[in-house]
C-alpha positions, -999 to 999 in steps of 0.1 A, spaced: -430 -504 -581 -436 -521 -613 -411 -536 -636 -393 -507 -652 -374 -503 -680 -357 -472 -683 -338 -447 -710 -307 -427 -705 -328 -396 -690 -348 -422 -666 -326 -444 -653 -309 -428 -624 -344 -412 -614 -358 -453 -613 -326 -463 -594 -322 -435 -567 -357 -426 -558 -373 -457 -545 -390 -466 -516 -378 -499 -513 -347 -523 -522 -341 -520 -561 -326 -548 -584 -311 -532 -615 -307 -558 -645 -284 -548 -673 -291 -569 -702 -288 -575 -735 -306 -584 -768 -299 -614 -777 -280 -629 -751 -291 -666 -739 -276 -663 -704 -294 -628 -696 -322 -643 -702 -317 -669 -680 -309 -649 -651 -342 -629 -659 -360 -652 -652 -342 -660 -620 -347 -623 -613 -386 -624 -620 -390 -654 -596 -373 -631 -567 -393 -598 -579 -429 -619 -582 -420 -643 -548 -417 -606 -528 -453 -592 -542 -439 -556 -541 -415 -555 -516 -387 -547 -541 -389 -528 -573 -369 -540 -609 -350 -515 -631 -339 -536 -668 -311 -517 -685 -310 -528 -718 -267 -520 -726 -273 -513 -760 -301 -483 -754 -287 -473 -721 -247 -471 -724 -249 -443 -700 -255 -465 -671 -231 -488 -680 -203 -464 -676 -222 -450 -645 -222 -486 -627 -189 -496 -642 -207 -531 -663 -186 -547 -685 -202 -581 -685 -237 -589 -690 -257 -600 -677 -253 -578 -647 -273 -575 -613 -273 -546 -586 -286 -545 -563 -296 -519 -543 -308 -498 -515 -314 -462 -505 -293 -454 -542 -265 -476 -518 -248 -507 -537 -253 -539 -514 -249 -569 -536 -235 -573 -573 -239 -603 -595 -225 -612 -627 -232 -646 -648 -262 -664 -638 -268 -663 -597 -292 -684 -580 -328 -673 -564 -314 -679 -530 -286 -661 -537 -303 -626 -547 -323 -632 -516 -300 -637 -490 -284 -603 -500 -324 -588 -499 -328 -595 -465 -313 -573 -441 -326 -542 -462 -365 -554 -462 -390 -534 -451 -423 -545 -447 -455 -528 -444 -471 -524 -409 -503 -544 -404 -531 -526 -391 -538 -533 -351 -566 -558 -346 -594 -547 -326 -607 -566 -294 
């Protein structure tokens, strides 16, 4: 799952259908410390190589999920699995942080069996 960022008809589609663990990033324009923690958040996504997808919820262009996930502080980081909450953020959270609360819900592909 690529980087996705979503609309108000998209966003719950994005969120609830994956395949994998999903970090959902509400954001803001113009807002130093969001940007911060996006980076944090595209160290975690790149360091995984597809083993976890990213939703970005911009606030001002999605409100609806704001309300749905309850934010009232940005930046803002679920994260989750199955459409199940297992770790929210606010402020700026560290890289180990985000993936301490990733790994009990990784899955990683099976490698094919070598052959004798």
């Amino acid at each position: 799952m690529p980087i996705q960022h979503v609309t108000a008809l998209t966003y719950m589609d994005a969120i609830l259908e994956a395949d994998k663990p999903v970090l959902v990033e509400f954001w803001k324009p113009g807002c130093s410390v969001c940007l911060s923690m996006s980076n944090i958040i595209h160290d975690v996504v790149t360091d995984l190589c597809g083993l976890v997808g990213l939703v970005k919820v911009n606030t001002d262009e999605v409100p609806a999920a704001t309300k749905t996930f309850h934010v009232d502080t940005v930046p803002r980081l679920l994260v989750l699995d199955r459409g199940r909450i297992v770790g929210d953020f606010s402020g700026v959270v560290s890289k180990h942080a985000i993936l301490d609360v990733l790994k009990p819900f990784m899955r990683y592909p099976r490698l094919p069996e070598a052959e004798s």
